[in-house]
C-alpha positions, 0 to 999 in steps of 0.5 A, spaced: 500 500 500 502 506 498 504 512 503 498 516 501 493 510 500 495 507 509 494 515 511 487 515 507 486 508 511 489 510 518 482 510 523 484 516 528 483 513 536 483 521 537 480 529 536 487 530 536 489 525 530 483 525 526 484 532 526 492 531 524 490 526 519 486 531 515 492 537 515 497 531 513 492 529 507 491 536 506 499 537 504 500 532 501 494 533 496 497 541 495 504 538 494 504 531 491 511 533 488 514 534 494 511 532 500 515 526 501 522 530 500 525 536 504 525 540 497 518 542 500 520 547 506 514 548 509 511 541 511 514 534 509 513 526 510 516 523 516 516 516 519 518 515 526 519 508 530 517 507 537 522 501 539 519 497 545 521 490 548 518 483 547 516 485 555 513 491 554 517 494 560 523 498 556 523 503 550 529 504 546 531 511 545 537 515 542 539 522 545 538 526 540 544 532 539 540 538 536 534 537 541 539 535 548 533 530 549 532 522 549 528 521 543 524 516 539 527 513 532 525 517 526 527 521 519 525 524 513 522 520 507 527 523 502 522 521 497 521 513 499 513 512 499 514 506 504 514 509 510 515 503 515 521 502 511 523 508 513 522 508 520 526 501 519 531 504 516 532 510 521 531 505 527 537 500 525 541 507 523 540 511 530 541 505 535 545 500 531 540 494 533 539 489 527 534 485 530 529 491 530 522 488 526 515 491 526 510 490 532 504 491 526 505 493 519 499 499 519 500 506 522 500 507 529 499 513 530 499 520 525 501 528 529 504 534 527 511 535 529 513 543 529 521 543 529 524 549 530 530 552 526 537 549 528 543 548 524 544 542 521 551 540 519 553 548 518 547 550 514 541 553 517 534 549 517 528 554 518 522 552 522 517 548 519 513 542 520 514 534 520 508 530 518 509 524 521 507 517 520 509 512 527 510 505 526 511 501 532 518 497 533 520 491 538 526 489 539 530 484 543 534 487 549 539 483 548 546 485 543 549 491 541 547 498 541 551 503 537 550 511 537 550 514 530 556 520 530 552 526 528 544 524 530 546 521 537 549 522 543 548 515 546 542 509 545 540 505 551 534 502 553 529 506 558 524 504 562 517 504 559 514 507 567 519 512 567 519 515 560 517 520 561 520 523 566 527 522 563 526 524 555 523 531 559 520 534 552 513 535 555 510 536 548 511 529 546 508 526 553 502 524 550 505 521 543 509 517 547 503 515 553 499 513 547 504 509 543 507 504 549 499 503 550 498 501 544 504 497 543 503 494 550 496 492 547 499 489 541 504 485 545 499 483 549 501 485 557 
């Protein structure tokens, strides 16, 4: 199924996504050259993963080096229309894990996450919107985990009761309290 196609597809469990499905579907009918690319400034097409343990009880996170936070997995579609291989790809990428695999291949979860402007790599990014697609991960707790130079300072697993007070990003607080319930639920505990 095409990106588009699982978007339409999504059932919103929320005000607040149904709402954000219409603004990421309303993007991506305005720009359908570009919302899966970077090249649109205004708004662009992410994926991220929300990497839980087969026991639900640890969530694996990088701290993040431009927002200073532990941070769920994701990046930018860069043109790829299969988001879960995105995510995949960015979850692999940013913790080293290589056993990572998908808890369910549909969409989690859909939000609009405003990024601020930073400087990324010497050069300027100016504020603008990610139109982000979840995905929920799991991944065995056991084998090595790697910090990708420039995205990440650290990767280790944290406990799934004290999360968030140890990202301490208050604006992702319902993101993450709805992700690990849904992935507790697809895990069954």
């Amino acid at each position: 199924m095409d990106y588009k196609a699982q978007i339409i597809a999504y059932v919103p469990q929320s005000e607040a996504e149904a709402a954000d499905k219409a603004q990421i579907l309303h993007y991506v009918n305005l720009f359908p050259d570009t919302v899966l690319t970077r090249a649109n400034r205004m708004a662009h097409i992410t994926a991220s993963g929300f990497i839980l343990s087969p026991d639900g009880q640890w969530v694996l996170m990088a701290r993040h080096n431009i927002y200073k936070v532990w941070a769920w997995t994701g990046g930018h579609a860069d043109g790829e229309g299969d988001l879960l291989r995105v995510a995949l790809r960015e979850a692999r990428e940013e913790t080293g894990a290589g056993h990572i695999r998908p808890l369910s291949t549909e969409i989690a979860s859909l939000e609009i996450l405003p990024v601020w402007g930073h400087v990324k790599r010497g050069e300027y990014v100016p504020s603008h919107l990610h139109l982000n697609v979840s995905y929920l991960l799991t991944a065995d707790r056991e084998g090595p985990l790697t910090v990708r130079e420039g995205e990440n300072t650290a990767v280790d697993w944290l406990p799934a009761e004290r999360l968030l007070e140890l990202t301490n990003e208050w604006q992702m607080d319902e993101v993450y309290s709805k992700l690990l319930v849904r992935g507790r639920a697809l895990l069954g505990k």
